[in-house]
ZATI-406350 format. One record per residue: residue in three letters; x, y, z of N, C-alpha, C, O in turn. Coordinates in steps of 0.2 Angstrom, whole numbers, padded with zeros to 4 digits, always signed. Layout:
<rs>
ALAXYZXYZXYZXYZ/...
</rs>
This chain:
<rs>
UNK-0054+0099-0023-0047+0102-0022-0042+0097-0024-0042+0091-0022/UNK-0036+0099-0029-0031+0094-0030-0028+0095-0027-0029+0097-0021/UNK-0021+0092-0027-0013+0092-0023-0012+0101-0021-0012+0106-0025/UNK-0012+0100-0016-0008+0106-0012-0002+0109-0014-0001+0115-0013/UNK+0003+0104-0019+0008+0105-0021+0011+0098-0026+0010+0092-0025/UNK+0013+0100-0029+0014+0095-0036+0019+0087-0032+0024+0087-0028/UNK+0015+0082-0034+0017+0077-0032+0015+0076-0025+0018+0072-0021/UNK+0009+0080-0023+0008+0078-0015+0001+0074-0015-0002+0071-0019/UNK-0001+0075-0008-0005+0068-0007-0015+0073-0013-0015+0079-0014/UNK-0018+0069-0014-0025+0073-0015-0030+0072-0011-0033+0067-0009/UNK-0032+0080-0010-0037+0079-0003-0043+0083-0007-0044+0088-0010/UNK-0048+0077-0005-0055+0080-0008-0058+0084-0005-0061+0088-0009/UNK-0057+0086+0001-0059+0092+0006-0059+0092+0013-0056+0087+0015/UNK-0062+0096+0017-0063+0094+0025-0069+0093+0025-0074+0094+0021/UNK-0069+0090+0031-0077+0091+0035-0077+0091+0043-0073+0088+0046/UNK-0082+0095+0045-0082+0095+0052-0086+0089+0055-0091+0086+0052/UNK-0085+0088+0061-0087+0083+0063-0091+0087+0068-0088+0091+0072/UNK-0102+0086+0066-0104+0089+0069-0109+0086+0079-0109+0081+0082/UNK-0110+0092+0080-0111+0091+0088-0114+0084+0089-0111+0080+0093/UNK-0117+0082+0087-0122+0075+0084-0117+0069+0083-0119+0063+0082/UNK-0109+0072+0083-0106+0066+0079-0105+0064+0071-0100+0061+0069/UNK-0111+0067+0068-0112+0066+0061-0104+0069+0056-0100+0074+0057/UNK-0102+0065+0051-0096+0067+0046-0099+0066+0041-0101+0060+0040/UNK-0100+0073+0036-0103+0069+0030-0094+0067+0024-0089+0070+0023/UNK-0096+0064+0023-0088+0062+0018-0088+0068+0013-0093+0072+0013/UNK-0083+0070+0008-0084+0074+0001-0087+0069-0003-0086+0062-0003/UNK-0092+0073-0009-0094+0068-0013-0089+0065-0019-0092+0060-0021/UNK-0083+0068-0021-0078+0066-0025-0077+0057-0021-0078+0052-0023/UNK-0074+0059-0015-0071+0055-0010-0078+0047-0011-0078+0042-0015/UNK-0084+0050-0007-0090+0043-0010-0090+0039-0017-0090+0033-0019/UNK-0091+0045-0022-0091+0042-0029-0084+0036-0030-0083+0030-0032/UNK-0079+0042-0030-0071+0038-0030-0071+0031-0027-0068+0027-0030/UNK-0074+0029-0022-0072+0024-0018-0079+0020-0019-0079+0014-0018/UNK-0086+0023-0021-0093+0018-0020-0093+0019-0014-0099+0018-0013/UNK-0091+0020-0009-0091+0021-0002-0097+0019+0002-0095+0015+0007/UNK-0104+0021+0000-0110+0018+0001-0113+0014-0003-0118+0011-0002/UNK-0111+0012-0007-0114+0006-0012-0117-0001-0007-0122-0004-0007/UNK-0113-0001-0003-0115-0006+0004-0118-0006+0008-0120-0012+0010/UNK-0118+0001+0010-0121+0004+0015-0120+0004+0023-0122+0007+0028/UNK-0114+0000+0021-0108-0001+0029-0103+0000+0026-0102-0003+0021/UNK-0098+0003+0030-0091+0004+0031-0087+0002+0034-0089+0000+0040/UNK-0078+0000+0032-0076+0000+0042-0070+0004+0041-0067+0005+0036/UNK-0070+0007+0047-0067+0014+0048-0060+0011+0052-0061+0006+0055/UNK-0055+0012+0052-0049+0011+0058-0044+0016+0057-0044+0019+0052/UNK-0041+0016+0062-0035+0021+0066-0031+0025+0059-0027+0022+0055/UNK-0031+0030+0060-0025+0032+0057-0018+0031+0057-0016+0025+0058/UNK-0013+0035+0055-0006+0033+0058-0005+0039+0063-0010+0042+0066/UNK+0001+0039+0065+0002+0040+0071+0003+0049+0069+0002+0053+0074/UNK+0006+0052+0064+0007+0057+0060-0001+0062+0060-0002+0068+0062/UNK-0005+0058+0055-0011+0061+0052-0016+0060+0057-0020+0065+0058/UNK-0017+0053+0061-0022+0054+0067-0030+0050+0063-0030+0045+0060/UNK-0035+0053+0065-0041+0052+0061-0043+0046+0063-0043+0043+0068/UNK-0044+0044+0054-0046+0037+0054-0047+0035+0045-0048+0039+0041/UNK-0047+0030+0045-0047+0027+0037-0054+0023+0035-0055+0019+0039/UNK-0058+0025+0030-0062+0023+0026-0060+0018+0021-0056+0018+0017/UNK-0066+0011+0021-0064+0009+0016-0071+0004+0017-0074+0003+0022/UNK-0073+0000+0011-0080-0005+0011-0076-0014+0009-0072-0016+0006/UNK-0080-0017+0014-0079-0022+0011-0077-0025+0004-0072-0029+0003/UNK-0082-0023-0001-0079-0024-0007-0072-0023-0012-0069-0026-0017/UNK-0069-0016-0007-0062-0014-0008-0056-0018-0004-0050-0019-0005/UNK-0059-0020+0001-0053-0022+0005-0053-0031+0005-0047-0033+0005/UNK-0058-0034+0004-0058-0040+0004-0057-0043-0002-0060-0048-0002/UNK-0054-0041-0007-0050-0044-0013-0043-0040-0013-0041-0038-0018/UNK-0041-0038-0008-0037-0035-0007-0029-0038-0006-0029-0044-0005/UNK-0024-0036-0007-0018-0039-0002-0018-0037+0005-0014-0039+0010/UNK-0023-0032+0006-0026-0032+0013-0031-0037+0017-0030-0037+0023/UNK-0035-0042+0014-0040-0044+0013-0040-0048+0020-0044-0047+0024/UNK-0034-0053+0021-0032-0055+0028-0034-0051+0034-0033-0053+0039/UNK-0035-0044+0033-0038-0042+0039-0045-0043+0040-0047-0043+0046/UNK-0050-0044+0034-0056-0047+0038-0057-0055+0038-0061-0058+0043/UNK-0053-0060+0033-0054-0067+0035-0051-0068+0041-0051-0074+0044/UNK-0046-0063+0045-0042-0065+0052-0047-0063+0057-0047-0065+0062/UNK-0052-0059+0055-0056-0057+0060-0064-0054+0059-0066-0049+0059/UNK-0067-0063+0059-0075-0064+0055-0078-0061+0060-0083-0065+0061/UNK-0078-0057+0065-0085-0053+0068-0083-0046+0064-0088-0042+0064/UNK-0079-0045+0060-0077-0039+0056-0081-0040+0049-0086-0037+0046/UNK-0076-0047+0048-0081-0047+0041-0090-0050+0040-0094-0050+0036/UNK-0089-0053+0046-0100-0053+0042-0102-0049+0049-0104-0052+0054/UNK-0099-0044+0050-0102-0037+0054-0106-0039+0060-0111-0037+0062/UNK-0102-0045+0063-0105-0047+0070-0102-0045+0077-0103-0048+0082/UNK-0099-0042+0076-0095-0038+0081-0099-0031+0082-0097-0028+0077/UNK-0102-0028+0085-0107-0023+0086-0104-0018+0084-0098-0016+0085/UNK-0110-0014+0079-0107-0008+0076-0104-0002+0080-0107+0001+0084/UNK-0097+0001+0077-0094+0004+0079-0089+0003+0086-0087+0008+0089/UNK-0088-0002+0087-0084-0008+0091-0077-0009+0088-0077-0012+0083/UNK-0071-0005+0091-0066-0008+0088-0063-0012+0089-0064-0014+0095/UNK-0060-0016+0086-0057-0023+0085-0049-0021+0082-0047-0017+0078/UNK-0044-0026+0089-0040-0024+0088-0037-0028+0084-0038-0034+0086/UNK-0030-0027+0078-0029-0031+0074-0021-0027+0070-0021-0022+0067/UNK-0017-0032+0073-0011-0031+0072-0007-0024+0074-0002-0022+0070/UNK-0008-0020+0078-0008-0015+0078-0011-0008+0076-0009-0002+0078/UNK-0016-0009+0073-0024-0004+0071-0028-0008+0074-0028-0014+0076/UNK-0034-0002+0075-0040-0007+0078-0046-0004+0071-0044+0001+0068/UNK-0053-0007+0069-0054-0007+0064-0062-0008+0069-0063-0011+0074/UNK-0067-0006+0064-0074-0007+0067-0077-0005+0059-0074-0003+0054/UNK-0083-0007+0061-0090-0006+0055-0093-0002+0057-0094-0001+0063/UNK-0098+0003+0051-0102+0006+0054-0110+0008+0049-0111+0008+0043/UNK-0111+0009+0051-0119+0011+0043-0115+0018+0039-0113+0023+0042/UNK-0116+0017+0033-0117+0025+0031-0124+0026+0025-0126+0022+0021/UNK-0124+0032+0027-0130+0034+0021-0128+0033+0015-0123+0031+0013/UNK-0133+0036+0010-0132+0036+0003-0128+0040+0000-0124+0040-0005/UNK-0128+0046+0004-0124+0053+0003-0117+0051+0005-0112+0055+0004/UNK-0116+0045+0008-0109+0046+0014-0110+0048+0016-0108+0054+0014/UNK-0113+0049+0024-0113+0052+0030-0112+0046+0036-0115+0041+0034/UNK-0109+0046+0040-0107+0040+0045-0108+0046+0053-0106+0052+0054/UNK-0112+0042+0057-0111+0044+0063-0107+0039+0067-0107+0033+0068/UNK-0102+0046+0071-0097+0043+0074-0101+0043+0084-0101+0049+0087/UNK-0102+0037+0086-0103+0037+0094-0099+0040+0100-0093+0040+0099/UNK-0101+0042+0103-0096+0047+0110-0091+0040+0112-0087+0041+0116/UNK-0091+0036+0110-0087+0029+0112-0081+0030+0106-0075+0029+0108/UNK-0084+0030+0100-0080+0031+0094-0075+0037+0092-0070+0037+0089/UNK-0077+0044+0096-0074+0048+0095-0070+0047+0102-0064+0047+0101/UNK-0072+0046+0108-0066+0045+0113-0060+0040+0111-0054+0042+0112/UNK-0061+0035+0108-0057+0030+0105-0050+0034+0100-0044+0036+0101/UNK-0054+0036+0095-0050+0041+0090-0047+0045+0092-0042+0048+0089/UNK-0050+0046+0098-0047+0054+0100-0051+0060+0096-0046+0064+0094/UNK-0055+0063+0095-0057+0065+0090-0063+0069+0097-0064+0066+0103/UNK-0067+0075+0094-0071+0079+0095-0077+0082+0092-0076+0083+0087/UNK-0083+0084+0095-0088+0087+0089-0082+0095+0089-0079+0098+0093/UNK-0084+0097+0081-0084+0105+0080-0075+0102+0076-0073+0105+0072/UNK-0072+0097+0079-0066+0097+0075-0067+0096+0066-0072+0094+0063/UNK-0060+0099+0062-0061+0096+0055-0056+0092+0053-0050+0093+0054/UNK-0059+0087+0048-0055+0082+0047-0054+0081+0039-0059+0081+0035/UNK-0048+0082+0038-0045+0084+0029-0045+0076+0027-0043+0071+0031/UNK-0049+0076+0021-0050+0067+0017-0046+0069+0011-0047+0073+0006/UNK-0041+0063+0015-0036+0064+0009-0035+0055+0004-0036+0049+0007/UNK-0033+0056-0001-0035+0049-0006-0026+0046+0000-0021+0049+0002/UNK-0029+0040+0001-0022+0034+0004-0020+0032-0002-0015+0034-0004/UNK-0025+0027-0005-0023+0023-0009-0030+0020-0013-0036+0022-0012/UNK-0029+0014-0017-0035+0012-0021-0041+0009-0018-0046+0010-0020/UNK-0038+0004-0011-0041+0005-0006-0043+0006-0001-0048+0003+0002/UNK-0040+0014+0002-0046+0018+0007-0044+0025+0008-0038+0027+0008/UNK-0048+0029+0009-0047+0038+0009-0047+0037+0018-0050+0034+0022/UNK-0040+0044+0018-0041+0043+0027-0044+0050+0029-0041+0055+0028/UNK-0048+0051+0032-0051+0057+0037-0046+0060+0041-0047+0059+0047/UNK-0039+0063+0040-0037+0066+0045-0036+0069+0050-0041+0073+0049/UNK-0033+0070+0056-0035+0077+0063-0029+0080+0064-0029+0085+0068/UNK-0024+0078+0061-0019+0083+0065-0013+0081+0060-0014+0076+0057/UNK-0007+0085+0059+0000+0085+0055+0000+0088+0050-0004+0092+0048/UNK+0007+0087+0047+0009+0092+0041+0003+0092+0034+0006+0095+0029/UNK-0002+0090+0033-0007+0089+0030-0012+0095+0031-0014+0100+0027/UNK-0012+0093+0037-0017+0099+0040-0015+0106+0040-0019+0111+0039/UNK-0007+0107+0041-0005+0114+0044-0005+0116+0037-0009+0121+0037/UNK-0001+0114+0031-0003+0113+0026-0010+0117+0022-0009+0122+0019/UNK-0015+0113+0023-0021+0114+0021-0025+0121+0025-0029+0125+0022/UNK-0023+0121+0031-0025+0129+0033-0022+0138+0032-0023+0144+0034/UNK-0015+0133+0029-0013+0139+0026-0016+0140+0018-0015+0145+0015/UNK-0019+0135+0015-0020+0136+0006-0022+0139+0005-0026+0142+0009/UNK-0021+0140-0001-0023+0149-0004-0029+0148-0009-0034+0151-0011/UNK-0029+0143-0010-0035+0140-0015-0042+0139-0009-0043+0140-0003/UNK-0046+0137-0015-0052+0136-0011-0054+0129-0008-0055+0125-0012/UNK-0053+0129+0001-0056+0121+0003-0064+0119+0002-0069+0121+0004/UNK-0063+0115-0002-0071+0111-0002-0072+0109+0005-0067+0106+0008/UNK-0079+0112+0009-0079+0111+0017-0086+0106+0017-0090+0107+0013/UNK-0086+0099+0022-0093+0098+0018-0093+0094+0028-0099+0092+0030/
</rs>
């Protein structure tokens, strides 16, 4: 699905987050990003508006102007800080996690209490930036996207 309205954010689609925890990404969203090329992610907080959480892999963020969030914080970057464990850093907190090859990430009842998040809720993946797509839960994105007249990719 493109922009909802000309010049707005592009969101690849929703996904529910199922009983299990399980979110599979959209596939536009994995391709775009290599997402699993790695085979680990790290996930961190959203804003304070959209909620969720942000996707991004090492490869993307660590030559980054971002990149000082993982040399500030090395249980982040050689993934020694227990998977799914947030880490708090500068005001977000940020954790690692496995993903499949499809892009599937299982989020823990630790992980979804943190987020705020629940099974059965949906979370709209919307392009941030070059470096990471965010999983959203809640704001004018969403209100948004449950009115659209077009077809949601649901995955």
């Amino acid at each position: 699905m493109p922009q909802m309205n000309k010049g707005g954010k592009f969101i690849f689609g929703e996904s529910e987050i199922r009983p299990d925890g399980r979110v599979q990404f959209p596939p536009q969203a994995v391709e775009e990003y290599r997402i699993a090329s790695e085979g680990k992610v790290y996930l961190f907080t959203g804003s304070k508006v959209t909620g969720g959480f942000c996707v991004t892999r090492q490869g993307l963020l660590l030559p980054s102007k971002l990149g000082h969030i993982l040399t500030d914080t090395p249980l982040l970057l050689r993934y020694e800080a227990p998977a799914g464990t947030f880490v708090p850093y500068k005001g977000r907190s940020y954790c690692w996690t496995a993903v499949s090859e499809s892009g599937e990430i299982t989020l823990t009842e630790e992980m979804l209490s943190f987020l705020q998040l629940e099974p059965g809720m949906r979370l709209l993946s919307i392009r941030s930036s070059d470096i990471a797509f965010t999983m959203g839960a809640k704001g004018p994105l969403l209100e948004k996207a449950a009115h659209f007249r077009g077809e949601m990719p649901r995955f």
